[in-house]
C-alpha positions as CSV (number, residue, x, y, z in Angstrom):
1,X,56.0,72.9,48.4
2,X,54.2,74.3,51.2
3,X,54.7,73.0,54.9
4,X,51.5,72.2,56.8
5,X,51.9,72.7,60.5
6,X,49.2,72.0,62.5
7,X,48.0,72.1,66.2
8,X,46.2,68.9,67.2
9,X,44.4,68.7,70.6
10,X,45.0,64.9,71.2
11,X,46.8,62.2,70.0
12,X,43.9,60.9,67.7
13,X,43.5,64.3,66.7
14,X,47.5,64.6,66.0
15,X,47.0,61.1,64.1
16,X,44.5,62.1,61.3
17,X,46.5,65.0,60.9
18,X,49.1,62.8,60.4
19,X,47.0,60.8,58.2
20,X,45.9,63.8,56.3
21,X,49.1,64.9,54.9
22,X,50.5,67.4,58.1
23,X,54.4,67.9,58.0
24,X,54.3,69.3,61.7
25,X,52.0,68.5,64.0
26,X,52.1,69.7,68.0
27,X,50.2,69.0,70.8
28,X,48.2,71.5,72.6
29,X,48.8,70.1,76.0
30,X,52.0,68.2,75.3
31,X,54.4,70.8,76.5
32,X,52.7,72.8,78.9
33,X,51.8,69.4,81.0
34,X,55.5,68.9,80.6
35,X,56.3,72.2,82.2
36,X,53.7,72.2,84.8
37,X,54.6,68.7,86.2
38,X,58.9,69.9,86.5
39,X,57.1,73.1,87.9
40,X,55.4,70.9,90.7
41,X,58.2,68.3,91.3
42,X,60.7,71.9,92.1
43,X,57.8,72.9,94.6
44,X,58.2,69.3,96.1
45,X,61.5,70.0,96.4
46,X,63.2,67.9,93.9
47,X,66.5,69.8,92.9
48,X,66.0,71.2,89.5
49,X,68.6,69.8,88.0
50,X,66.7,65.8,88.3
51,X,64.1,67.5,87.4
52,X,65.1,69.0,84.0
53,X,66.7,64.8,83.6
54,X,63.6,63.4,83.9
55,X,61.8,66.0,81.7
56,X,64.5,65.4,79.3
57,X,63.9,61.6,79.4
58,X,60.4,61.6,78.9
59,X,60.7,63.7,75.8
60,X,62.7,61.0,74.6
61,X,61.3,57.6,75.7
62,X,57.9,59.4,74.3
63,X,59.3,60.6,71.1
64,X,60.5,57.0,70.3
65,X,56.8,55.3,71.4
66,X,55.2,57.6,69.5
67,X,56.1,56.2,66.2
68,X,54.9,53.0,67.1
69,X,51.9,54.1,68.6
70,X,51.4,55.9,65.6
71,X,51.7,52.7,63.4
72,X,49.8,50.6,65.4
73,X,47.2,53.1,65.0
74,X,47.1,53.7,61.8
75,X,47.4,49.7,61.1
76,X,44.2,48.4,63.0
77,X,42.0,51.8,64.8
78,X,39.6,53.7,62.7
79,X,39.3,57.3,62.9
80,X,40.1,58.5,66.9
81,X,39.0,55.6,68.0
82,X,41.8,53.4,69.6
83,X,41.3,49.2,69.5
84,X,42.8,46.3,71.8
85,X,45.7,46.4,70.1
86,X,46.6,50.2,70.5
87,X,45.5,49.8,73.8
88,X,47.5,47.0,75.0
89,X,50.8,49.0,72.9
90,X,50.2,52.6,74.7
91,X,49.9,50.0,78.2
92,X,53.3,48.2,77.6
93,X,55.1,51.1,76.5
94,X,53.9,53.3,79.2
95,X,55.3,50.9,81.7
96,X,58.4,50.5,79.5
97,X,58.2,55.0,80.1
98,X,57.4,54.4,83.7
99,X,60.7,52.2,83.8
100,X,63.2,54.8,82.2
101,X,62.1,57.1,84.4
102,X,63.2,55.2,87.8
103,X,66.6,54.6,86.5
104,X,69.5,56.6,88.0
105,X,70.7,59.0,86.3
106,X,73.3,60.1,88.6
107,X,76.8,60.6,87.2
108,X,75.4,60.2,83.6
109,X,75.2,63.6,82.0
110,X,74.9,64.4,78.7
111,X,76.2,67.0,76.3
112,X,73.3,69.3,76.8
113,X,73.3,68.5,81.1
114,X,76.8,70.0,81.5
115,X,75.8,73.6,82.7
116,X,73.5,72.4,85.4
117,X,74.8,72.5,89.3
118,X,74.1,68.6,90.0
119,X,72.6,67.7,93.8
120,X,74.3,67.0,96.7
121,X,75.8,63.7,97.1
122,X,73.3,61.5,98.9
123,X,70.4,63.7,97.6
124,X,68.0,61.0,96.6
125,X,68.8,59.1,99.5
126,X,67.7,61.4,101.8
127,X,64.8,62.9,100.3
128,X,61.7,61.4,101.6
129,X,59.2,64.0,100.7
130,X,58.0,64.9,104.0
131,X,61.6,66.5,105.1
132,X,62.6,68.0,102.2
133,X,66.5,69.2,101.8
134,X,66.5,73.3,101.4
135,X,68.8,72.9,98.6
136,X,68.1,76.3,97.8
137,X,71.5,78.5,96.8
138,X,71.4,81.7,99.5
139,X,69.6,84.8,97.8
140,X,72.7,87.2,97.0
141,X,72.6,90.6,98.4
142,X,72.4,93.8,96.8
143,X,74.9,96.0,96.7
């Protein structure tokens, strides 16, 4: 059998290729969005390793809503277009995202985490966005 992958350029997009049969279906802005907000929240400077946590936990609280938004979808919307009740769903389950994403994290690393320099004790504490901590390892010289 032959494995369709497709490219969708929305979420409607991604669901009637869904609908159509697709076995793999990615999102042209999905990543890169990803990428480009941990790219601005390091130029804030948020430590890298919170902010590889938080990308991490988005991946996963969206990878679980999606399924459901996907049902809801294809239960009660017609074609790309999204009713109340889709609506109302992506609303709840973006605060439930919004809620997942506050949490601490601190102290809680996973498997995948363990490789990463964690932030100085206090970090979030202090950071107040208009003094930011120079967190910053010192360049190393060359010899």
């Amino acid at each position: 059998k032959v494995k369709i992958i497709a490219r969708a350029f929305d979420r409607g997009h991604g669901y009637l290729l869904r609908q159509a049969g697709a076995d793999v279906i990615e999102s042209e802005t999905y990543h890169s969005a990803l990428e480009m907000g941990g790219h601005a929240m390091k130029a804030l400077g948020i430590h890298p390793f919170f902010v590889e946590q938080q990308k991490d936990t988005y991946k996963r609280v969206e990878a679980r809503k999606s399924e459901m938004l996907y049902q809801a979808w294809e239960d009660d919307s017609e074609g790309e277009r999204f009713d109340n009740n889709f609506r109302e769903l992506f609303i709840q389950l973006e605060e439930k995202m919004a809620e997942e994403m506050r949490k601490d994290r601190h102290d809680k690393l996973s498997r995948s985490e363990r490789g990463w320099t964690p932030p100085p004790k206090g970090y979030a504490e202090n950071f107040d966005g208009e003094n930011v901590q120079d967190i910053t390892p010192p360049k190393e010289e060359a010899i």
